[in-house]
SEDO-176579 format. One record per residue: residue in one letter; x, y, z of N, C-alpha, C, O in turn. Coordinates in steps of 0.02 Angstrom, whole numbers, plus 32768, in hexadecimal, padded with zeros to 4 digits. Atoms other than C-alpha are relative to their C-alpha. Layout:
# SEDO-176579
AXYZXYZXYZXYZ;...
END
This chain:
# SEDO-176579
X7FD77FF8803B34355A35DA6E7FDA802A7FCE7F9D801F7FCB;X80217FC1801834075ACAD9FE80107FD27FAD80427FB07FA2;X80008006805333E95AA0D93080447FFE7FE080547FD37FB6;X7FC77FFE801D34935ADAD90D80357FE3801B806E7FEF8006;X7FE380107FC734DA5A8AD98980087FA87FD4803C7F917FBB;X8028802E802F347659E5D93080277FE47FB380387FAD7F9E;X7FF17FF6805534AD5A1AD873805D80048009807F80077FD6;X7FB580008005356A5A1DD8A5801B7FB0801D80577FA28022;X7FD680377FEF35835972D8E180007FDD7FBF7FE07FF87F92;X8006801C802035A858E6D86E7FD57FDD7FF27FD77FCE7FB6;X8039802A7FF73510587ED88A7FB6803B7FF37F81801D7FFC;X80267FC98008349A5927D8677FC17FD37FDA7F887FCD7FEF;X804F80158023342458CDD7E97FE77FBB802A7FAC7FAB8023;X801480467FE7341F581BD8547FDB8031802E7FA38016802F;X80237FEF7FC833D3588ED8DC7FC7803C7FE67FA4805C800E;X803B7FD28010335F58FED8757FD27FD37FE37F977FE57FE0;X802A803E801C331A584BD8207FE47FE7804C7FAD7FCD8046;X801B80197FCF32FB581BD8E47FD48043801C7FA5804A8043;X80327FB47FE632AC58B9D90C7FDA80147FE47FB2803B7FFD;X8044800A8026323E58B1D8847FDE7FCA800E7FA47FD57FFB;X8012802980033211580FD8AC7FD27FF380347F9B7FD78031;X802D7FFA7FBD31D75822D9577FD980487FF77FA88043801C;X80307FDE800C318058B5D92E7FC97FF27FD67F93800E7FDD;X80338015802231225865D8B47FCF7FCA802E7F937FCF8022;X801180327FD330F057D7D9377FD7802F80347F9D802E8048;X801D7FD47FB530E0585BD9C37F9580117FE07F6080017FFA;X80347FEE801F305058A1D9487FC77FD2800A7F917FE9801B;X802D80277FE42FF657EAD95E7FD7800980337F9B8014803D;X80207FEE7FA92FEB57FCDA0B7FB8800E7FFD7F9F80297FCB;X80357FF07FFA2F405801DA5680208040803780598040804F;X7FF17FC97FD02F3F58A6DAC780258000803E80518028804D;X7FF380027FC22F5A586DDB6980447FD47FF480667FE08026;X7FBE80267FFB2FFE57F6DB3F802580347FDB805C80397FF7;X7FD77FB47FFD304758A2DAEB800B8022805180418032806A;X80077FE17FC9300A58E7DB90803F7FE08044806480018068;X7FC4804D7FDB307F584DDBF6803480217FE4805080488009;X7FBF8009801B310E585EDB78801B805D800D8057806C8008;X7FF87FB680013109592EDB9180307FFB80518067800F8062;X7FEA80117FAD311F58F7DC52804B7FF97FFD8076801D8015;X7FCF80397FCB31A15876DC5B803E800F7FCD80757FFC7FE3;X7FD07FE1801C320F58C4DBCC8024803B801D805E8026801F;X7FDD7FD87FD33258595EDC2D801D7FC8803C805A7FC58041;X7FE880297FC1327158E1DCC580387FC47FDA80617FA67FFD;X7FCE8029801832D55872DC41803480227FED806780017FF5;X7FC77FBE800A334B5907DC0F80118006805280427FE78067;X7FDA7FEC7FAC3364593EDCD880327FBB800A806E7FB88016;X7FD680607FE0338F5865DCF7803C801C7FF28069802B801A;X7FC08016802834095872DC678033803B8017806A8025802A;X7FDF7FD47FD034575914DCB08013800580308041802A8043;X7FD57FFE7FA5347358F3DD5A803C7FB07FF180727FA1800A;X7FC680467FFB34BB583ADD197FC97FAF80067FD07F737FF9;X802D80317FDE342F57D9DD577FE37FBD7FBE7FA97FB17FAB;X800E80408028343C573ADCDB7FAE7FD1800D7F847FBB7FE6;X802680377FF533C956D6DD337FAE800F7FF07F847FEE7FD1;X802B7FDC800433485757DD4C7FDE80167FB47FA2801F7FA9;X80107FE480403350578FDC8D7FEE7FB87FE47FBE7FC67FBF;X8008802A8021333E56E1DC4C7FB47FC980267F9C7F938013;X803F80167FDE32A456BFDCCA7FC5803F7FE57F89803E7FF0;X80267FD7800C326D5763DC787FE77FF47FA17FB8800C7F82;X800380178026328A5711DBDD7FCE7FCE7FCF7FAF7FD07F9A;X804680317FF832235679DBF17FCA80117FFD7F9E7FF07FE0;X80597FE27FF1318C56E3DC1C7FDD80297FB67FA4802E7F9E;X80197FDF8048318C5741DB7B80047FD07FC77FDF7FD17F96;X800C8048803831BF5695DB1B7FA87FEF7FFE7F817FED7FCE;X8048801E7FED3119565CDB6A7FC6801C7FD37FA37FFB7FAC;X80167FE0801A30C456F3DB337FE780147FC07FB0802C7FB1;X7FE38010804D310356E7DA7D7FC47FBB7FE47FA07FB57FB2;X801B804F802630B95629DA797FBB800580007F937FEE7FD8;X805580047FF83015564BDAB67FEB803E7FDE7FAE803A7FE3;X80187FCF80372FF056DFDA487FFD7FD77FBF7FCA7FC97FA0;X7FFE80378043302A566DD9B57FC47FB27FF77FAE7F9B7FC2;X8029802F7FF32FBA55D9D9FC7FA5801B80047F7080007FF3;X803A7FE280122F355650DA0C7FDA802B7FBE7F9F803C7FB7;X801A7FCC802A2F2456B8D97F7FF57FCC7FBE80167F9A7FB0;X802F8047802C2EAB565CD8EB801180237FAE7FFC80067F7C;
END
């Protein structure tokens, strides 16, 4: 979905407040769980494109995981 694409729906600022939000988080990240989330993000876009529920929400989990233990780790 392209910016303008983004800025024309009705929900435009609920999704530029979540897209700041995880960018600010992403920034936490130690290197190598950026390095993971760089991975398994393209492979969660293809899931959700072909349909693959099960697959996207097992791809889901892994980056939840990811999320917690950056947060659990960082002092």
């Amino acid at each position: 979905m392209s910016t303008s694409q983004v800025a024309a729906t009705p929900d435009a600022a609920g999704v530029e407040e979540e897209l700041a939000e995880f960018r600010l988080h992403l920034t936490t990240l130690a290197p190598v769980q950026r390095r993971i989330l760089s991975v398994l993000m393209p492979r969660l876009v293809a899931l959700d494109e072909k349909g693959d529920v099960n697959g996207a929400l097992a791809i889901l989990e892994q980056v939840r995981g990811i999320l917690w233990e950056g947060r659990l780790t960082r002092h």
